[in-house]
C-alpha positions in Angstrom: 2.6 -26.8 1.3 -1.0 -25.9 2.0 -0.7 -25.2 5.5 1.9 -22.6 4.4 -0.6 -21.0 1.8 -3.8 -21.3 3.6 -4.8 -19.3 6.6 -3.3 -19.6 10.3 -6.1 -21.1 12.4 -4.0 -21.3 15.7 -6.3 -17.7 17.3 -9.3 -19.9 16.3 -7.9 -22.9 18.1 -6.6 -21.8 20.9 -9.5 -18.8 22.1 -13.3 -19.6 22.2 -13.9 -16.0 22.9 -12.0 -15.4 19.6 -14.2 -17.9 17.7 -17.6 -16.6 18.8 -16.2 -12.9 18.1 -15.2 -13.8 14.9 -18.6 -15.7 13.8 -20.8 -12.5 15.2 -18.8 -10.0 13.2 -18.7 -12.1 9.7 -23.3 -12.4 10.9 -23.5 -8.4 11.9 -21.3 -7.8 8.9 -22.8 -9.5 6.1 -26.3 -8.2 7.1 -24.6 -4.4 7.6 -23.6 -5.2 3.5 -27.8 -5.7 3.0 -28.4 -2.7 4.5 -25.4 -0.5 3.1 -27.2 -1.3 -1.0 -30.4 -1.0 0.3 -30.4 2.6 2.1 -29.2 4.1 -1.0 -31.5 2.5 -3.5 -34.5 3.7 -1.1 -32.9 7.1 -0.9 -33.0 7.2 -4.7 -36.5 5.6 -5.3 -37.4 8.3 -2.7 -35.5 11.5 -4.3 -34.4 10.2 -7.6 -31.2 12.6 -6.7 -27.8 12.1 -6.8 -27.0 14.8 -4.4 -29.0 13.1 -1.8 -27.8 9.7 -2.0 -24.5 11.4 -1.7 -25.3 13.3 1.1 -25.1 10.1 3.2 -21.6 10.3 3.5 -21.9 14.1 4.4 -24.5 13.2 7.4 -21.9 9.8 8.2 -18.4 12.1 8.9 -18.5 14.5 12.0 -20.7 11.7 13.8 -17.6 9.5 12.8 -15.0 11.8 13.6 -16.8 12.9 16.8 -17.7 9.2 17.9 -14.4 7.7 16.7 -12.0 9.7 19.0 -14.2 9.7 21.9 -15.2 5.9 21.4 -11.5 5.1 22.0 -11.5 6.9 25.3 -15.1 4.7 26.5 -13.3 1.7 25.5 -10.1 2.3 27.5 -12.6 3.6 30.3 -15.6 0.8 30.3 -15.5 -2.7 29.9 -15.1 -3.3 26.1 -17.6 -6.6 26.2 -20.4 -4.0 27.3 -19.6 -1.8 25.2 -19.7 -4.0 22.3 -22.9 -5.9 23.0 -24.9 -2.4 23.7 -24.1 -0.5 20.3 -24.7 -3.7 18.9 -28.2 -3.7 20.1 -28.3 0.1 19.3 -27.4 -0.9 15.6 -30.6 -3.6 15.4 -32.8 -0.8 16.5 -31.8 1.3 14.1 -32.4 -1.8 11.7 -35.8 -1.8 13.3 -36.5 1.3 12.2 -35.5 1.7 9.2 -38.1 -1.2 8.3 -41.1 -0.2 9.9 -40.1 3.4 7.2 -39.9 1.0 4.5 -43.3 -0.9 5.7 -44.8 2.7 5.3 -47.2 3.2 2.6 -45.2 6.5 1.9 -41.4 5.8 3.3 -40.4 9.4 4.9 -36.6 10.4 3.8 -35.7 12.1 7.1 -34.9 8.1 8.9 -32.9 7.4 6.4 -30.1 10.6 7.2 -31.2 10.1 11.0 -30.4 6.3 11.0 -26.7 7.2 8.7 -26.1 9.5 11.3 -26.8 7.4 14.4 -25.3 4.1 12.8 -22.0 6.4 11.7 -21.9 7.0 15.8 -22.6 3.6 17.0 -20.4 1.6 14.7 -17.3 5.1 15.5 -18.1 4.2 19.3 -17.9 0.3 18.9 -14.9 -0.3 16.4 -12.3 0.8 18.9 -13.7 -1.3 21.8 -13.6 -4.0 19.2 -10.3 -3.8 17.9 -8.8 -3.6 21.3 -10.8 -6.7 22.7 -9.0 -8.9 20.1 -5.4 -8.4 21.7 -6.9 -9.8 24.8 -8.2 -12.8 24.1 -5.0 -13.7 20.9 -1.7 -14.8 21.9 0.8 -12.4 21.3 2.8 -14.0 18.3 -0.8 -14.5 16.8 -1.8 -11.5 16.6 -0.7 -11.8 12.4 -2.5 -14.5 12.4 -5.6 -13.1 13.9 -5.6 -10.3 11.6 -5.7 -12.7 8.4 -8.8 -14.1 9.8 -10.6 -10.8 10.9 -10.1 -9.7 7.3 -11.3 -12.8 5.8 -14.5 -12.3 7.5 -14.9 -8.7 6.4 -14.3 -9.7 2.8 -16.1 -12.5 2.8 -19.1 -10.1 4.2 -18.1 -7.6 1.4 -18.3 -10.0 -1.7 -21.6 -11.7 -0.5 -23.8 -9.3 1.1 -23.9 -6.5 -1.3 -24.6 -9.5 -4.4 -27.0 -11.0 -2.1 -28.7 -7.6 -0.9 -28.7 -6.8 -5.0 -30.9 -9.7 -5.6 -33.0 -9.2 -2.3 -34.2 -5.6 -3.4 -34.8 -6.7 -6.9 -37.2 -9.5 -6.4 -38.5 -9.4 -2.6 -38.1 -5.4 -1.9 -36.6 -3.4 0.5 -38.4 -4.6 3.7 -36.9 -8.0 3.5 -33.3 -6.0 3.4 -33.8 -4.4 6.8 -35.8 -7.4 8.2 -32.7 -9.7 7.2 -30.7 -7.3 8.9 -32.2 -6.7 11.7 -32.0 -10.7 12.1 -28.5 -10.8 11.8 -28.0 -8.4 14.9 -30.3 -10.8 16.8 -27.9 -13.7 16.3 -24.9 -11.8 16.6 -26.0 -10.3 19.6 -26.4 -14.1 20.7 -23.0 -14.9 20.3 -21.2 -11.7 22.0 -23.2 -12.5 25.2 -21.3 -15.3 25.4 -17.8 -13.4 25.2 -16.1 -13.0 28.9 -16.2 -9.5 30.4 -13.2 -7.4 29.9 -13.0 -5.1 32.3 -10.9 -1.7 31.9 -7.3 -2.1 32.9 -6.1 -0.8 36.4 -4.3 2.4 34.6 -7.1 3.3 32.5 -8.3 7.1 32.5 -11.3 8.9 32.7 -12.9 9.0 29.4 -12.6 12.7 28.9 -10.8 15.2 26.6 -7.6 14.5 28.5 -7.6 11.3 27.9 -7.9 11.7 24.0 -5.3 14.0 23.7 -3.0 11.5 26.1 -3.8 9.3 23.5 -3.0 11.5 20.8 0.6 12.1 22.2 1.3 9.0 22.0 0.5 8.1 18.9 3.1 11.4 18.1 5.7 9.8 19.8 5.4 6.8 17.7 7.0 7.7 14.7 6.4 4.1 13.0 2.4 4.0 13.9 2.0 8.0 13.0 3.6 6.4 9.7 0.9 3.8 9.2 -1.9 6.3 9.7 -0.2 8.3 7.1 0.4 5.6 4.5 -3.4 4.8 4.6 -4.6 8.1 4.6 -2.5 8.7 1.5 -3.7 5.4 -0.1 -7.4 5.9 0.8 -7.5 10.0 0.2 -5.2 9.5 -3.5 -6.2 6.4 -5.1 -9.4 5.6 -3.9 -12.1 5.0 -7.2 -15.1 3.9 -6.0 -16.7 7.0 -6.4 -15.9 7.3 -10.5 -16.7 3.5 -11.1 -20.4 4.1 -13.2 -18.4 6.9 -15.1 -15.6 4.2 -16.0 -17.3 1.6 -16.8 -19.2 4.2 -19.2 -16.6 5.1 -20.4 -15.0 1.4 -21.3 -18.7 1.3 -23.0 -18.9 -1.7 -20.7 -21.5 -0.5 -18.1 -22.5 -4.6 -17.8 -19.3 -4.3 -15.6 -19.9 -1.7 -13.2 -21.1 -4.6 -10.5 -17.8 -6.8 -10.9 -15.4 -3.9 -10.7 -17.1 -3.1 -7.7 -16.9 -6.8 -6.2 -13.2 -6.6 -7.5 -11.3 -5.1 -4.9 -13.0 -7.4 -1.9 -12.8 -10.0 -4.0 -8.6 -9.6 -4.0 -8.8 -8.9 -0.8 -10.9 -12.3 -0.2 -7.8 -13.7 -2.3 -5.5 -12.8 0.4 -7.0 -13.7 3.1 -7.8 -17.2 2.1 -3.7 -17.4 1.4 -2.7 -16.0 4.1 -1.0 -18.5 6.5 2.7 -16.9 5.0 2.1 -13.2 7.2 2.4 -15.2 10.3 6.1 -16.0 9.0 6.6 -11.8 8.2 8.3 -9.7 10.8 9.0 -6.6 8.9 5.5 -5.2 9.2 6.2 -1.6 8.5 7.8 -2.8 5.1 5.1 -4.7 3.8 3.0 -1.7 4.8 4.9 0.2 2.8 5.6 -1.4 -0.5 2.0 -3.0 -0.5 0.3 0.6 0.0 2.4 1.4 -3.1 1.6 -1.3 -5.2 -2.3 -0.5 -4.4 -1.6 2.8 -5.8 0.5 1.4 -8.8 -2.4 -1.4 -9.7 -4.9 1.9 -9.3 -2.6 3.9 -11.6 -2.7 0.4 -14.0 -6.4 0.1 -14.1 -7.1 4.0 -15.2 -4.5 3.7 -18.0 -6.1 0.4 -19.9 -8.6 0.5 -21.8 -9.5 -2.9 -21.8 -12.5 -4.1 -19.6 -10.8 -7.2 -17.8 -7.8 -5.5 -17.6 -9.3 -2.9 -15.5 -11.2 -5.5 -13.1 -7.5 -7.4 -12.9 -5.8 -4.3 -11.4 -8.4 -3.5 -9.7 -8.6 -7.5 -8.0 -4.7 -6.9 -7.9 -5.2 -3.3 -6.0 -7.8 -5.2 -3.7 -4.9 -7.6 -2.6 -2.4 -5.2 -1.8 -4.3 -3.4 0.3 -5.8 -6.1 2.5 -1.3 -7.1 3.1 -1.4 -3.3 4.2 -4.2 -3.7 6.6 -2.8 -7.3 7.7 0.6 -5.6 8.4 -0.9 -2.3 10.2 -3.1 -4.5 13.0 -0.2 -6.7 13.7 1.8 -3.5 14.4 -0.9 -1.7 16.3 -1.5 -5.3 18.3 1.5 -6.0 19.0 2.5 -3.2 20.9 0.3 -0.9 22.0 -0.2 -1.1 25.9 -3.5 -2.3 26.8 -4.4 0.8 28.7 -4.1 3.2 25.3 -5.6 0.5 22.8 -8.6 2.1 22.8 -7.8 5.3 21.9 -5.3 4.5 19.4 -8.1 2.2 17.4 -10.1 5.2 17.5 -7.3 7.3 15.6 -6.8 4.0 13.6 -10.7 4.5 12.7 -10.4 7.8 11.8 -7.2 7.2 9.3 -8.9 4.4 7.3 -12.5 5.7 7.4 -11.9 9.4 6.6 -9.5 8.6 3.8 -11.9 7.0 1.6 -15.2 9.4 2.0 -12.4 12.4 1.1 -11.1 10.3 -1.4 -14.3 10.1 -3.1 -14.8 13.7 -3.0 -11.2 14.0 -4.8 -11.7 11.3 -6.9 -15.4 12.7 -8.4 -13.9 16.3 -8.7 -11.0 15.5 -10.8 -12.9 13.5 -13.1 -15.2 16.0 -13.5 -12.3 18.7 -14.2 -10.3 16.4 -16.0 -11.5 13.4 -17.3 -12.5 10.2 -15.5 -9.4 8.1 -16.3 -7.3 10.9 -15.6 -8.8 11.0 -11.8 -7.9 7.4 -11.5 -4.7 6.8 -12.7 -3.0 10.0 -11.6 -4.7 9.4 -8.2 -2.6 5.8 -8.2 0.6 7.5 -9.3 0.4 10.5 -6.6 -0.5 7.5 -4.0 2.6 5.9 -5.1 5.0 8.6 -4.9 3.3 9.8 -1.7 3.8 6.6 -0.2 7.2 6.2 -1.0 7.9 10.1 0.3 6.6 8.8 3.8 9.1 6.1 4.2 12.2 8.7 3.6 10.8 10.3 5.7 9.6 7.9 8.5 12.7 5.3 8.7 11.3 4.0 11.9 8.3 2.6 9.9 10.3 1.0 7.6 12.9 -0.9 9.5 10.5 -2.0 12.2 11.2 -5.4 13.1 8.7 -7.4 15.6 11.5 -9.5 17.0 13.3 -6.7 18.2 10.8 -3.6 18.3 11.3 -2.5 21.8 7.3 -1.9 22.4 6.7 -5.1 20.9 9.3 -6.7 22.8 8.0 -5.2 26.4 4.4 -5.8 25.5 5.4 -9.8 24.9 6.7 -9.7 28.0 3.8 -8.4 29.8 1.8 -11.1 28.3 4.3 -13.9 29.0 4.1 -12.4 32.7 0.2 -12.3 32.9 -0.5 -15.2 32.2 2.3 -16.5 34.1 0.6 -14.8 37.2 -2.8 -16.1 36.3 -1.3 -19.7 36.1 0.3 -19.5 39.6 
């Protein structure tokens, strides 16, 4: 019974590259958490304004919009292990600098938007070469599997580091935030190096506009992944709170609460993925995409109606959950049957779908409440999510009836597999 609750280990058993992949992300990600509490607290110290602690996501966007449609084209183009390793060691630099600032005896503020900026590009440029590497080194039918596990090691990265970088900043200072950083990118660095090459396959294309808007028509002609870009855009853009969370929990007159309902939706998420060896068993991705993208935006809707303090960090752990079984779902589709020489470019529109979302969302989210009230902003954002959601599957009936038994680009990209390695055996 526990091997049918817990998560599917069989990508961790069966790839080595997968395993040292695996540990360097949950080491660059936890320290990545460190840094994410820490710039802003500086930026306040610094300024002691709101505007410019918000400008970070203003100086993070075109750089991520830019970076995240051409980064799909390099990793199509280059090989992806390269790729990886040097905007890794780009991302340490950065972590470099930003703490010989903070060594300064007056810290300047220009870094701090230079190094958003920079790290917005690097990490646009490295995601897609990262999510297409996984597909090569998982078996097909795990690539549910492999998903679970990738998410468990962003939540747990996403529960820990920003309560460890909290404490960090408080009692040792800022310094020790980058430096613990900047030692994280060291060691993961030491376990990419390790990962085999992977070359660009034989059809790949140039790495030029061309090849972007190639990948572009694809994606159009693939009704059921255009509809899970649109499901998370609507989920992420409609019912995203994060932005109104100090003005809720001052408005619940529980402010002692503002850091668990921000540890509450990774912390769902963390739920799922240590319970997640039944996805392996789910073939109607496109489904689960669906109803779970509306349940995040019902639990949303839930948590701006009560008034109750635990309530609101339930739905909220609740909303957490629902939205790591969408993001489960939406790799194993994207996995599964993209051909290898597009992956690339289709993770870079996959970046831009569930980064843009959210830093949109917060401007929506922050606007309404300022217009019309702060629960108001949350739970009508949940209920529009919801009915926006469910608008896209009568629309989209390819997404929802998708079946990866039968899917015929999951079915031909199986059989490429079964034949490569089949060729690499003989």
């Amino acid at each position: 019974m526990l091997r049918d609750i817990l998560p599917d280990l069989s990508p961790w058993k069966a790839s080595a590259d997968f395993r040292r992949l695996w540990k360097s992300g949950l080491i660059s990600n936890f320290g990545s958490f460190l840094t994410f509490v820490a710039l802003p607290v500086q930026l306040k110290e610094l300024t002691g304004s709101a505007a410019a602690v918000g400008a970070i996501g203003a100086v993070e966007l075109l750089p991520l919009i830019v970076c995240g449609l051409y980064g799909g084209a390099l990793a199509d183009a280059l090989d992806k292990r390269k790729l990886i390793v040097w905007t890794e060691a780009g991302q340490g630099l950065l972590s470099a600098v930003l703490l010989l600032n903070a060594l300064l005896p007056h810290p300047a503020v220009w870094p701090l938007y230079a190094v958003a900026a920079l790290s917005s590009a690097l990490v646009s440029v490295q995601r897609p070469a990262l999510d297409s590497l996984w597909p090569r080194i998982v078996a097909h039918d795990d690539m549910p599997a492999a998903a679970s596990l990738n998410s468990l090691r962003w939540t747990v990265g996403g529960v820990a580091g920003p309560a460890v970088a909290g404490v960090v900043v408080a009692y040792a200072g800022l310094g020790w935030a980058f430096a613990a950083d900047l030692l994280t990118f060291v060691l993961s660095l030491a376990y990419m190096a390790r990962i085999a090459p992977s070359p660009a396959a034989e059809e790949a294309a140039k790495p030029d506009l061309k090849a972007v808007a190639e990948g572009a028509r694809y994606a159009w002609s693939r009704k059921e992944l255009l509809g899970t870009y649109a499901v998370d855009l609507a989920a992420m853009f409609l019912a995203m709170p994060l932005a109104v969370l100090p003005f809720l929990a001052d408005d619940l007159d529980a402010e002692w609460a503002l850091g668990l309902m921000y540890a509450a939706l990774p912390a769902g998420a963390l739920v799922v993925s240590l319970t997640s060896g039944w996805t392996s068993r789910v073939h109607r991705h496109g489904l689960l995409v669906v109803l779970s993208a509306a349940g995040w935006g019902l639990a949303v809707a839930a948590a701006g109606v009560c008034g109750n303090v635990w309530l609101v960090l339930l739905f909220l752990t609740v909303g957490g959950g629902f939205d790591m079984v969408s993001g489960v779902f939406r790799a194993a589709m994207w996995n599964q049957t993209i051909p290898d020489e597009l992956r690339g470019r289709l993770a870079g529109i996959e970046l831009l779908s569930y980064s843009v979302g959210p830093q949109l969302g917060q401007v929506r989210a922050g606007g309404l409440a300022a217009w019309a009230g702060v629960r108001a902003s949350v739970w009508s954002g949940g209920l529009a999510c919801a009915g926006a959601v469910g608008l896209l599957a009568l629309c989209l009936p390819g997404l929802m009836t998708y079946d990866a038994r039968t899917n015929e680009h999951a079915v031909r990209m199986r059989e490429r597999r079964t034949a490569s390695a089949v060729t690499a055996e003989v």
